[in-house]
C-alpha positions in Angstrom: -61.5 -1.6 -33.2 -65.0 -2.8 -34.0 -67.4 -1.5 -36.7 -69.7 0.0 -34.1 -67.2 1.5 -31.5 -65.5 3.6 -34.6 -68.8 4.5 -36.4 -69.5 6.1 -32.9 -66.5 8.0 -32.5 -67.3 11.7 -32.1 -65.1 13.9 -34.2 -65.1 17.8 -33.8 -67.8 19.6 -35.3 -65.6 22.8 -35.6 -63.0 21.3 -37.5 -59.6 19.1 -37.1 -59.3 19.4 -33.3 -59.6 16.8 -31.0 -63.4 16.3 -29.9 -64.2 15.6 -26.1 -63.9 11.9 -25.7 -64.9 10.9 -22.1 -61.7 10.2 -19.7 -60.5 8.0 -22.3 -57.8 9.7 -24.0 -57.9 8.0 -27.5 -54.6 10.3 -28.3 -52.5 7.9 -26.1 -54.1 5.2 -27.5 -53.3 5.9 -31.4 -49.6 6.4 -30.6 -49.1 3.5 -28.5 -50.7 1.6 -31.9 -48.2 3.2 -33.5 -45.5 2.3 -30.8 -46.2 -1.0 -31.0 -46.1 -1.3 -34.8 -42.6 0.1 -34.8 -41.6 -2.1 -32.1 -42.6 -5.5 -33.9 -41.3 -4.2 -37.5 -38.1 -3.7 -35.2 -38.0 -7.2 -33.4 -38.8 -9.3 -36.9 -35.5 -8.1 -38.2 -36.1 -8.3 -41.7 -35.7 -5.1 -43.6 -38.9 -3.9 -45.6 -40.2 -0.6 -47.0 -41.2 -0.1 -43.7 -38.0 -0.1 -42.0 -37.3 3.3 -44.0 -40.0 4.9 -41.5 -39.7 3.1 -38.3 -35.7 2.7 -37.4 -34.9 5.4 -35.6 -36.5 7.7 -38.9 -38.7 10.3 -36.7 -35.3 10.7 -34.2 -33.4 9.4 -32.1 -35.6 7.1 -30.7 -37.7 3.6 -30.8 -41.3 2.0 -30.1 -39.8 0.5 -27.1 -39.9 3.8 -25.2 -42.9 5.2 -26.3 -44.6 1.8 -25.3 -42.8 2.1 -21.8 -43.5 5.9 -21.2 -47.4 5.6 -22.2 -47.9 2.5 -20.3 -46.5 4.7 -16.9 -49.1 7.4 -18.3 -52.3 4.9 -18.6 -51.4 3.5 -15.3 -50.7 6.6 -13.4 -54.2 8.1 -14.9 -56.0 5.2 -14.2 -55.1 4.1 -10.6 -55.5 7.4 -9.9 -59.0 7.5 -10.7 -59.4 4.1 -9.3 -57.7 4.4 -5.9 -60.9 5.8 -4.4 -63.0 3.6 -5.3 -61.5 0.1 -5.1 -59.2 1.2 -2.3 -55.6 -0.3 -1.8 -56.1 -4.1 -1.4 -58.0 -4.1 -4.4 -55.6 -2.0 -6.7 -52.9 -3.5 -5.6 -54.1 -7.1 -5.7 -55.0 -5.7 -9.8 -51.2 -4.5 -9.9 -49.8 -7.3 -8.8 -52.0 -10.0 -10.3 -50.9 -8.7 -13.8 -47.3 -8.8 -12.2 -48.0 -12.3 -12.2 -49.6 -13.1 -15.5 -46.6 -11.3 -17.3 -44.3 -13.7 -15.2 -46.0 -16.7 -16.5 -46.1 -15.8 -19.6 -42.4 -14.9 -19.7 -41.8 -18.6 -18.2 -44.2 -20.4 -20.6 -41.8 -18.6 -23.3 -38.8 -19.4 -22.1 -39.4 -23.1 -21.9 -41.6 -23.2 -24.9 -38.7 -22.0 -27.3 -36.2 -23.5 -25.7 -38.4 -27.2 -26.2 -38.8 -25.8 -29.8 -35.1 -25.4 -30.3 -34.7 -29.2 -29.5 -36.5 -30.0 -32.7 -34.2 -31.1 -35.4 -35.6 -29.9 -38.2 -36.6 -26.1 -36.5 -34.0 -23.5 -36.9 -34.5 -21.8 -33.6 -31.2 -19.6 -33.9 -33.1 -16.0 -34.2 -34.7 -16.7 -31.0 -32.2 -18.3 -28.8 -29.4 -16.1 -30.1 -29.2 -12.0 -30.4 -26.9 -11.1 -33.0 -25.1 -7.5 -32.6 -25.6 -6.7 -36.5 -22.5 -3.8 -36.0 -20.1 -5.7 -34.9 -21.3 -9.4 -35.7 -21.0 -10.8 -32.3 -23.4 -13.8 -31.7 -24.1 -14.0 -28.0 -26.3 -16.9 -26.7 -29.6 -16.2 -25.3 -29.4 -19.9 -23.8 -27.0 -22.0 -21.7 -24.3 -23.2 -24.5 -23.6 -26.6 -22.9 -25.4 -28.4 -20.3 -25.4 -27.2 -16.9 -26.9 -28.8 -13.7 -31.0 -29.0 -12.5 -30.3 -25.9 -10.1 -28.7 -23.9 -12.5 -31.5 -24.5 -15.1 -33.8 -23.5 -12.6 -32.4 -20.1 -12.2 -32.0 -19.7 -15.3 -35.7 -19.7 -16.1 -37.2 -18.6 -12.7 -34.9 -15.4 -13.0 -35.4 -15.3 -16.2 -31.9 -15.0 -17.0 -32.3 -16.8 -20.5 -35.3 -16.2 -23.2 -35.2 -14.9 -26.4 -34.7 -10.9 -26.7 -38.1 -10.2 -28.5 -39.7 -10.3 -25.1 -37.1 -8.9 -22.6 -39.5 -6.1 -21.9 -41.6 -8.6 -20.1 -38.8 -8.4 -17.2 -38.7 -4.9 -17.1 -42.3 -4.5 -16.6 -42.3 -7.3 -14.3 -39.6 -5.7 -11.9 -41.3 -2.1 -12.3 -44.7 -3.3 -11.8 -44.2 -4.8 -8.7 -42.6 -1.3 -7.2 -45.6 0.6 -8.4 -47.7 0.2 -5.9 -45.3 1.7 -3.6 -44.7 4.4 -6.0 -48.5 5.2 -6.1 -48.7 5.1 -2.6 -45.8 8.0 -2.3 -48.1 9.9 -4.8 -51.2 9.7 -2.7 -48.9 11.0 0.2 -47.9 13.8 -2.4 -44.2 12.9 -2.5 -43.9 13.0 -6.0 -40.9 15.0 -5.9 -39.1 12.8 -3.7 -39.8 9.6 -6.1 -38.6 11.6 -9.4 -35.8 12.8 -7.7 -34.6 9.8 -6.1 -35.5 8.0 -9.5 -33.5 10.8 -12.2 -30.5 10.3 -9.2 -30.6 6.7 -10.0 -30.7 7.4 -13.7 -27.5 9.5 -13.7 -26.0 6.8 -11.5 -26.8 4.1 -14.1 -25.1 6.5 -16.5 -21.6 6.8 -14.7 -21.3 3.5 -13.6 -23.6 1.3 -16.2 -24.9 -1.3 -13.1 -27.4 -4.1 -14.1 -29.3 -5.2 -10.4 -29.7 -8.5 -11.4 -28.6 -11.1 -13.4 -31.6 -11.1 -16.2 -31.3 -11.4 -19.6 -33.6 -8.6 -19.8 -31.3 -6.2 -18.4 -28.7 -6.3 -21.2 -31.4 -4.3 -23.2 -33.3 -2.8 -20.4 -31.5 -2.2 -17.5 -33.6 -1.7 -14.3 -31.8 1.5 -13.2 -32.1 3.4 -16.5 -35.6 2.7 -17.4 -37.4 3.0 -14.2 -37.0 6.9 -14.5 -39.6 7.1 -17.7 -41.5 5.0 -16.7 -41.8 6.5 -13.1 -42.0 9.9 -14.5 -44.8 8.8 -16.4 -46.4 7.1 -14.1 -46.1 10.6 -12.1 -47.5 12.7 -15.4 -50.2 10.1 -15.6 -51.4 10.9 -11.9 -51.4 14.4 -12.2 -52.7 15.1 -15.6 -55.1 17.0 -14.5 -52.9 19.6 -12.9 -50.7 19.6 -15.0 -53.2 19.7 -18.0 -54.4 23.0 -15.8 -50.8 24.4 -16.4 -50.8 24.3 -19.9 -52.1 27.6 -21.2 -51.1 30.6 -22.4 -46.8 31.7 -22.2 -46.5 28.9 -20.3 -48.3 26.5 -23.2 -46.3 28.2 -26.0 -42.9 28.1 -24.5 -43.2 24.1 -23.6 -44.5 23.5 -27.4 -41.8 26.0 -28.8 -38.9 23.6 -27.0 -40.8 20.2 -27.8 -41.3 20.8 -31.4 -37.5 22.9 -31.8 -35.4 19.9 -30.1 -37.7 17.1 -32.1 -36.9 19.0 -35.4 -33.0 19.3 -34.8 -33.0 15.9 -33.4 -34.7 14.7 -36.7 -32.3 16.3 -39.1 -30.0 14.5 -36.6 -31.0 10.6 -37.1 -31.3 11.0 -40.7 -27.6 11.3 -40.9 -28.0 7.7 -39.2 -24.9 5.5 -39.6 -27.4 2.5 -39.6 -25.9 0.0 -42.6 -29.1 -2.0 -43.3 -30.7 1.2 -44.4 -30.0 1.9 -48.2 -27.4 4.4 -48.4 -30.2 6.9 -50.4 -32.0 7.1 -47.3 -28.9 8.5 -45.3 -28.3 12.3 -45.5 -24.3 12.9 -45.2 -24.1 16.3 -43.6 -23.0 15.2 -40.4 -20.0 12.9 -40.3 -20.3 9.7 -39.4 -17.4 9.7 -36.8 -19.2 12.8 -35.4 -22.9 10.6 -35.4 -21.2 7.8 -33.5 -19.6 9.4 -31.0 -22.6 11.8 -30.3 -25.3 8.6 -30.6 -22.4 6.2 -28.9 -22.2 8.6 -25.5 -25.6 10.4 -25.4 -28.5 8.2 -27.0 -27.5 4.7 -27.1 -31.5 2.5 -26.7 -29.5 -0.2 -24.3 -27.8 2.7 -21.7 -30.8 4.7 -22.5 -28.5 7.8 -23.6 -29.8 11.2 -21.9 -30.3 12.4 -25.4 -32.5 9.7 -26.4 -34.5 10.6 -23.6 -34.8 14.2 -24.4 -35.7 13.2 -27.6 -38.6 10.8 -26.6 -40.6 12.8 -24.3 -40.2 15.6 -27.0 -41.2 14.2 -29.7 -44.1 12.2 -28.0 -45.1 15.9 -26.8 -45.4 17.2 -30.1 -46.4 14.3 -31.7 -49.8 14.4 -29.1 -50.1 18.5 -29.7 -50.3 17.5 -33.7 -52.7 15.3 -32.5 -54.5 17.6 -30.7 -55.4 20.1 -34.0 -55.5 18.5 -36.8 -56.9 15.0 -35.4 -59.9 14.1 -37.7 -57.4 13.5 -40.6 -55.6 11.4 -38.2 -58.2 9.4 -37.1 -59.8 8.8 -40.4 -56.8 7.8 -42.1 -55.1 5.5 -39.6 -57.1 5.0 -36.0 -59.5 2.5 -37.4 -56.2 0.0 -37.4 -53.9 1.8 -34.5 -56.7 2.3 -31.7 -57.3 -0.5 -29.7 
């Protein structure tokens, strides 16, 4: 953020609470900075302090997620602000044209580290390989041996090979390109059509664990189980306003109440963490780790996207913007000069 644009900043004149800020919601924006610095202390795979605050510390949950879930909210909030005033051709033409860059740039990566890798003296293995730490199972991220022109080609045009720092590129890719349609069933007021259809899909991709195409992408973000947070986001994103109009009151307390309560037991939960390249002083031992595994194993693994996990995010992301909220000059000061784009 530049010197100017923070020195302007309003902050509340009767104390911590969040000041009126235009239709920029600079809420969203400081906790997808903070999203986004948990996901690339994730992805260099190095452990540091830092890692004793970032993997999977505040619950049962990751950057990658919150990064997902507010890009659906920005999106749904802008577009439909937007719609009206550029119309369809031109919003979708905006949709679709970042569609396009993200595919580039997810080819110009692909090829780029894979002509890096054929440089004798670079070690390329962290990028071309994804090590499961656990179990210390080294799968390639790259055709082992030499295959023929038309499998190479499908191999980076489908982007089934690239390294696994930037498989969210895919996902975006493949949800991007529905969104207009999603948007559209919106503006038609179908809403509860989409979710349903979507959280059906979700459950499905639970059962039956289904990857709908061939991507490297999906192994980490499988199509079927992400598109329902990202979609329902999309959806809160759109109708902010009402539901923004909802939130007073019994109805204000009771949502808050449940956010806060499952975010705090789901807390206590991932510090008993059976992660081993945490020190074990940062582990609490009062749940067993049999009982962690199985519970984190069926209910909030990051690849399946576990239904706990999802709980969890769209909890704690609730209460994390209500903290926001009331105490957010503290906030600000301290950290939104670095987080806030």
């Amino acid at each position: 953020m530049s010197k100017t644009n923070n020195e302007s900043m309003p902050l509340s004149l009767t104390g911590w609470h969040y000041p009126p800020t235009g239709r920029r919601d600079l809420r969203i924006d400081f906790l997808r900075g903070l999203a986004m610095i948990i996901m690339v202390i994730a992805h260099i795979e190095v452990f540091s302090v830092f890692n004793l605050f970032t993997s999977e510390r505040f619950g049962l949950v990751s950057g990658a997620e919150g990064f997902v879930i507010f890009a659906g909210i920005v999106l749904g909030s802008l577009y439909r602000y937007r719609l009206p005033l550029d119309g369809w051709i031109t919003s979708i033409y905006r949709i679709w044209s970042r569609v396009w860059k993200l595919y580039l740039v997810s080819l110009f990566i692909i090829i780029s580290i894979y002509l890096l890798a054929l440089i004798p003296f670079i070690n390329a293995h962290e990028v071309t390989t994804f090590t499961n730490r656990g179990a210390d199972i080294v799968y390639p991220l790259y055709p082992v041996e030499t295959v023929s022109l038309n499998t190479a080609l499908n191999f980076l045009f489908y982007l089934q090979a690239g390294p696994h720092q930037t498989q969210v590129l895919g996902l975006y890719i493949v949800l991007m390109l529905l969104t207009p349609l999603i948007l559209a069933a919106f503006h038609k007021k179908k809403a509860t059509y989409v979710l349903v259809i979507s959280w059906l899909l979700y459950f499905y991709y639970q059962k039956h664990h289904i990857n709908l195409t061939k991507g490297n992408f999906e192994n980490a973000f499988a199509i079927l189980a992400w598109q329902a947070i990202f979609y329902t986001s999309l959806a809160i994103g759109w109708y902010k306003t009402e539901i923004t109009s909802y939130m007073h009151g019994m109805t204000k307390k009771l949502l808050l109440g449940f956010c806060i309560s499952v975010s705090l037991v789901l807390f206590f939960i991932a510090q008993n963490h059976t992660n081993m390249f945490l020190p074990s002083w940062a582990h609490l031992n009062l749940i067993p780790a049999q009982t962690f595994n199985w519970l984190y194993g069926n209910y909030a693994l990051k690849t399946t996207l576990g239904p706990l996990r999802v709980l969890n995010d769209f909890c704690l992301l609730v209460t994390l913007y209500w903290l926001l909220t009331i105490c957010w000059t503290p906030f600000y000061k301290a950290l939104g000069w670095y987080l806030i784009p």
